[in-house]
C-alpha positions as CSV (number, residue, x, y, z in Angstrom):
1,X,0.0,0.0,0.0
2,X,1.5,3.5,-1.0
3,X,2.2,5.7,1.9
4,X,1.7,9.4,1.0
5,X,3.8,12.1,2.3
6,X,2.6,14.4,4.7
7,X,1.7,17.3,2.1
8,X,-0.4,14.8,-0.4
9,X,-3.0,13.8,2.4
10,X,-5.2,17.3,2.2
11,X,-4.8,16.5,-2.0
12,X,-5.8,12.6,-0.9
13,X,-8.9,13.7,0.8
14,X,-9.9,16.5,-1.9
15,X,-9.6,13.7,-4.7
16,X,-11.8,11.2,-2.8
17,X,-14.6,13.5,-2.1
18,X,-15.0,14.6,-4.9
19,X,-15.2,11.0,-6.0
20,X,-18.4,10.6,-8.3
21,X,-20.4,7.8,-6.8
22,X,-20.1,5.7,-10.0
23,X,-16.3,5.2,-9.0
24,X,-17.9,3.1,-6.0
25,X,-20.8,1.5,-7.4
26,X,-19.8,-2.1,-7.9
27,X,-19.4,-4.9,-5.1
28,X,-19.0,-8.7,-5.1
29,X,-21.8,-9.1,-2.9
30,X,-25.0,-9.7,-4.6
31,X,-26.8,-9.1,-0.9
32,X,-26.0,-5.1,-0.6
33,X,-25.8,-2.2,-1.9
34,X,-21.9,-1.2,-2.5
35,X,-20.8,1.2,0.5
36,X,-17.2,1.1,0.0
37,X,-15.4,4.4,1.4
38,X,-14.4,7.1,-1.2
39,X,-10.8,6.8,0.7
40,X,-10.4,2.9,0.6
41,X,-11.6,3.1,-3.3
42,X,-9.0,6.0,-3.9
43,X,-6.4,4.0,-1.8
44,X,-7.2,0.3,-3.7
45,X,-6.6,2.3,-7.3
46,X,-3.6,3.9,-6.1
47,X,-1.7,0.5,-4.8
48,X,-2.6,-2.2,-7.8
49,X,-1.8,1.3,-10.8
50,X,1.6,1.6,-9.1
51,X,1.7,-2.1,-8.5
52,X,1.4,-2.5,-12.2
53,X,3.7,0.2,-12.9
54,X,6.4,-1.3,-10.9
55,X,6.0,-4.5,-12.3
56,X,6.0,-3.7,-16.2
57,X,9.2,-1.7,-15.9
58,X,10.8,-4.6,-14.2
59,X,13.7,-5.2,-16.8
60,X,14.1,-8.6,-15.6
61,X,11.0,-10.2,-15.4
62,X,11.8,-12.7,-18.5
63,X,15.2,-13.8,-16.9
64,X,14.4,-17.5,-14.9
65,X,16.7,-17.6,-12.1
66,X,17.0,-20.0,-9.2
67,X,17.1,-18.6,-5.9
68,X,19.4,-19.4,-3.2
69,X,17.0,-17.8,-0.1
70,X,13.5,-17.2,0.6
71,X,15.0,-13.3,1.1
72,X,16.0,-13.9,-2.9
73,X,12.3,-15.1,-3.8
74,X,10.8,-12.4,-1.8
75,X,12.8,-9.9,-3.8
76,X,12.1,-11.0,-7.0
77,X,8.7,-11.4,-6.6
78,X,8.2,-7.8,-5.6
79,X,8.9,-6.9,-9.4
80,X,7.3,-10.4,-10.9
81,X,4.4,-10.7,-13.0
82,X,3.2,-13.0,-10.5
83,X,3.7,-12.0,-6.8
84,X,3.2,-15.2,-5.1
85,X,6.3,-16.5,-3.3
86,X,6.8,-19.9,-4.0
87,X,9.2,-21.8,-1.3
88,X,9.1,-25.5,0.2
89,X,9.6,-24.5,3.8
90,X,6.4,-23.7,4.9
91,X,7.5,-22.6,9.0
92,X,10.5,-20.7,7.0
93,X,7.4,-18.6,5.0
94,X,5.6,-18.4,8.4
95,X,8.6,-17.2,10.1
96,X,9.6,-14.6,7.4
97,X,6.2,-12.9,7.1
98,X,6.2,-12.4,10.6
99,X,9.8,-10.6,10.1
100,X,8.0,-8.5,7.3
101,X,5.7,-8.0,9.9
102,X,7.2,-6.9,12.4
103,X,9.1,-4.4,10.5
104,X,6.1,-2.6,8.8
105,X,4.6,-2.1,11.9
106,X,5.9,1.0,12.8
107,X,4.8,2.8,9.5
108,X,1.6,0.5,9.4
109,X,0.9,2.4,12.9
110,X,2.0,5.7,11.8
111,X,-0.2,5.9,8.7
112,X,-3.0,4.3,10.6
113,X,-3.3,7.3,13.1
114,X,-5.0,10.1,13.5
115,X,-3.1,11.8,15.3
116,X,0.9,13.0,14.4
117,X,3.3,13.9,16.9
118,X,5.9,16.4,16.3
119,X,9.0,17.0,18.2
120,X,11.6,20.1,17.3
121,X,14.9,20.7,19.0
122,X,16.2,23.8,19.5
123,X,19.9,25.0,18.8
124,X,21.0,25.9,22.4
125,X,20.9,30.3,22.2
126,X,24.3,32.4,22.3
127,X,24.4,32.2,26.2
128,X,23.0,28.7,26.7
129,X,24.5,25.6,25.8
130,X,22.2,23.1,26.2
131,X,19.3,21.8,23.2
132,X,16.1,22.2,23.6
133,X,13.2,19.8,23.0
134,X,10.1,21.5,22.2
């Protein structure tokens, strides 16, 4: 999922509401109406154009190679035509996508929240010569 910087959010949220309805009017459930969030549509459209992107300009994606690692799968199947990682060791998978996990959290929080905290430290003044945390 693309992360935006912190000056394309307001742009984010213009784009998605002005969002003509039609944009959201399909659903795979027969039972209801669609009711799909402008934002989520806006967000899908957004990760699988720059997926495709990413994967078309991938210079390599006719060379067969065998990989050495499940690191070396991962990798290649970021810029594959087909993303699935393919790998015998089924507890080595299970190990590695909680490692992939665990280290998208933080930004997987950050982006989830409504809130953003910001620190700035002061230069210590002329007579002073300690920083300052504001």
């Amino acid at each position: 999922m693309p992360i935006p910087c912190d000056g394309n959010d307001k742009q984010l949220e213009k784009l998605s509401a002005a969002m003509p309805a039609v944009c959201r009017c399909l659903n795979n459930d027969t039972e209801k109406a669609p009711d799909t969030p402008a934002k989520i549509v806006l967000n899908t459209l957004l990760a699988k154009s720059i997926d495709a992107i990413i994967r078309s300009a991938n210079p390599l994606k006719n060379k067969c190679k065998k990989h050495d690692s499940l690191h070396d799968v991962w990798t290649a199947a970021l810029t594959a035509e087909n993303a699935q990682v393919m790998w015998a060791d089924e507890q080595e998978i299970y190990s590695f996508s909680k490692q992939l996990t665990d280290w998208s959290r933080p930004v997987d929080l950050i982006t989830r929240s409504p809130f953003k905290f910001c620190f700035r430290l002061s230069e210590p003044q002329e007579d002073e010569d300690k920083w300052r945390l504001d």
